[in-house]
C-alpha positions in Angstrom: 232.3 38.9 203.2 230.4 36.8 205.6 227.3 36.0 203.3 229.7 34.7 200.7 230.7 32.6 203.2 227.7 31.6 204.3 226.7 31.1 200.5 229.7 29.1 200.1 229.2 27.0 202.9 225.4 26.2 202.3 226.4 25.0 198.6 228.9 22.5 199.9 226.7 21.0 202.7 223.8 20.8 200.4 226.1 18.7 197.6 227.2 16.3 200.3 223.6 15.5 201.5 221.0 14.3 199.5 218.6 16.2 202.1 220.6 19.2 202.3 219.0 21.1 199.1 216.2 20.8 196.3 218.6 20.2 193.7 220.5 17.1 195.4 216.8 15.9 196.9 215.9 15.6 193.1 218.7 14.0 192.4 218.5 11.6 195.0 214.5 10.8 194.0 215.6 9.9 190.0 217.7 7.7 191.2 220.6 9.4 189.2 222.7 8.9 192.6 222.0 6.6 195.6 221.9 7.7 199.1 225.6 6.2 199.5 227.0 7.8 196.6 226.5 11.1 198.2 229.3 10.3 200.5 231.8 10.4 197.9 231.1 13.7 197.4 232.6 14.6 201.0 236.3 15.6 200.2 234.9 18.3 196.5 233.0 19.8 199.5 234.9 20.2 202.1 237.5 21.7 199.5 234.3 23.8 198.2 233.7 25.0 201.9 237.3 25.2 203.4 239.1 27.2 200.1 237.1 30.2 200.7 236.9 30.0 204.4 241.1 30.0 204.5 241.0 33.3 201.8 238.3 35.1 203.7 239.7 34.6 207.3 242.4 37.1 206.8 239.7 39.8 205.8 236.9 39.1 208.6 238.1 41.2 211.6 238.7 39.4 215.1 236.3 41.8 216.9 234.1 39.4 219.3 230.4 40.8 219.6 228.9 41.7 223.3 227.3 38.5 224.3 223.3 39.1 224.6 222.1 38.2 228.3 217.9 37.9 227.3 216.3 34.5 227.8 214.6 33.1 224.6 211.2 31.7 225.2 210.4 28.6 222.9 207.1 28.4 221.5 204.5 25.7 222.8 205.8 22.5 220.5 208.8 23.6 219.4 210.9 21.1 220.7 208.8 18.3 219.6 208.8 20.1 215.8 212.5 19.8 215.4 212.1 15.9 217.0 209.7 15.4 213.9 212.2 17.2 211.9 214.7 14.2 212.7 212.1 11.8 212.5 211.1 12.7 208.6 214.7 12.6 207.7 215.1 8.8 209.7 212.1 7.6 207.7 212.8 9.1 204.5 216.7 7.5 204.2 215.8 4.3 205.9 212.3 3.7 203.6 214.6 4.3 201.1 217.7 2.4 201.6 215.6 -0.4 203.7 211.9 -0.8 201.2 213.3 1.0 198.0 210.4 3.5 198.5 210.9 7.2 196.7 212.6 10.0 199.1 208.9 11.8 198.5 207.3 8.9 200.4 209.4 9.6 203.4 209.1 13.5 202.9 205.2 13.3 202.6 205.1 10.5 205.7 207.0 13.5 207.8 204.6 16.5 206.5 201.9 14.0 207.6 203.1 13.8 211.1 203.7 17.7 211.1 200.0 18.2 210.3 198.3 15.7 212.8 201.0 17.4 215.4 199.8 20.8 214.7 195.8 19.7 214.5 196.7 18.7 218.1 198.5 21.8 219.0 195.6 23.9 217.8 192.6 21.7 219.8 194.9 22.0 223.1 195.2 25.9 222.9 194.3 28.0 226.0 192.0 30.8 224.7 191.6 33.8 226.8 189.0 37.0 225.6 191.5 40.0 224.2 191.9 43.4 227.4 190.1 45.3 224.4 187.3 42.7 223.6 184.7 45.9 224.9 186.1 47.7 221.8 185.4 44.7 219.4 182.0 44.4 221.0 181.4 48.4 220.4 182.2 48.2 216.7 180.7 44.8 216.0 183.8 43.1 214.8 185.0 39.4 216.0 186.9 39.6 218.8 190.3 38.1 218.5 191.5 35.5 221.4 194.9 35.7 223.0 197.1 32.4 222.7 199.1 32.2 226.3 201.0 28.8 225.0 202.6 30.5 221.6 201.6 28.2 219.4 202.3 27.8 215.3 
């Protein structure tokens, strides 16, 4: 019951975004819609979203799940990932809105930055030899290296 939720919910927030699915993203590049015009979209999706939501809640049970005490580790970069995450989607609406440039300019400007990111993240990795490298050695195989910083 959920997942139709979360099916339904997806669909909705995808039609009010131009960046929040494929389809709309295409949309948004053929200049079929503008960026602005996705906004008058908001109240079909919020109906789209909140319709289903108001049926379902009197099926999904109020049972609260046991809250799970671990600590999650980020990986090495992560936080600076989701910055350039942010960053794509600033340059893609304002090069597009501001200098009439396609949405792909943006989008290809952002995957840019992702790759010079992660060719730093790879020349600043910590290598250290593998506990079993003797074993590697023995057999003649390449011996793998352990990354301490969790990268990508």
């Amino acid at each position: 019951m959920v997942c139709v939720h979360i099916v339904s919910a997806t669909n909705a927030g995808g039609t009010f975004s131009p960046l929040g699915g494929i389809s709309t993203l295409f949309v948004w590049q053929r200049d079929i819609l503008s960026f602005s015009e996705f906004f008058a979209l908001t109240i079909p999706c919020l109906v789209n979203f909140l319709i289903p939501a108001l049926i379902m809640h009197f099926w999904v049970p109020k049972e609260v799940p046991e809250a799970i005490q671990e600590k999650v580790e980020l990986r090495r970069g992560s936080k600076r990932i989701s910055l350039l995450f942010v960053i794509t989607l600033m340059i893609t609406v304002s090069g597009n809105v501001l200098l009439e440039l396609p949405p792909a300019a943006g989008m290809m400007t952002g995957l840019g930055l992702l790759q010079f990111f992660n060719f730093y993240l790879t020349k600043t990795t910590i290598e250290q030899e593998s506990d079993f490298a003797h074993v590697y050695r023995f057999f003649e195989v390449d011996v793998p290296k352990i990354d301490n910083n969790k990268t990508f």
